[in-house]
C-alpha positions, 0 to 999 in steps of 0.5 A, a space after each residue: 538735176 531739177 529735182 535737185 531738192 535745196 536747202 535755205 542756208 543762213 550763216 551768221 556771225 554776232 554783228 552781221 550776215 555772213 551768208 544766205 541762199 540755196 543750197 544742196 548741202 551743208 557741212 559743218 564741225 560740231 562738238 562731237 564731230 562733222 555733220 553734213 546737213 541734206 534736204 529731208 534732214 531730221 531736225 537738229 541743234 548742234 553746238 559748232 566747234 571751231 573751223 569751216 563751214 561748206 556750203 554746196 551750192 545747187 550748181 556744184 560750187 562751194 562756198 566755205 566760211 571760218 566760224 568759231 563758237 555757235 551753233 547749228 539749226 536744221 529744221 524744215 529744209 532751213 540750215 541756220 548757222 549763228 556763230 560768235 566769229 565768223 568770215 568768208 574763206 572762199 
């Protein structure tokens, strides 16, 4: 699994970083639906709607977070995240 292609993920909240590291994938509810976010992803800006937020780290684990009102940046193997609320789950 070296070739393991990761993504720079970045969850913020209004008043503080919720999150940030490599990761494998990215799985978020958006207004229109759940996108799940991998290394080569087209670019994107999509309008977060209320729920979690999984991030598969390059070892297997999962790292999930609550979020509520934002919204979701895919560009260049980086994933931001930038929400009204949001809150480590797990």
């Amino acid at each position: 699994m070296a070739d393991v292609k990761s993504l720079a993920v970045s969850v913020v909240a209004a008043d503080h970083e919720v999150w940030s590291g490599e990761a494998r994938q990215v799985v978020a509810r958006t207004t229109i639906g759940e996108i799940g976010i991998l290394a080569g992803h087209e670019p994107v800006l999509g309008i977060l709607a209320s729920g979690q937020v999984r991030v598969t780290l390059l070892d297997g684990s999962v790292v999930t977070a609550s979020a509520d009102d934002g919204f979701l940046s895919v560009q260049n193997d980086t994933v931001t995240i930038v929400a009204g609320t949001a809150h480590l789950v797990s």
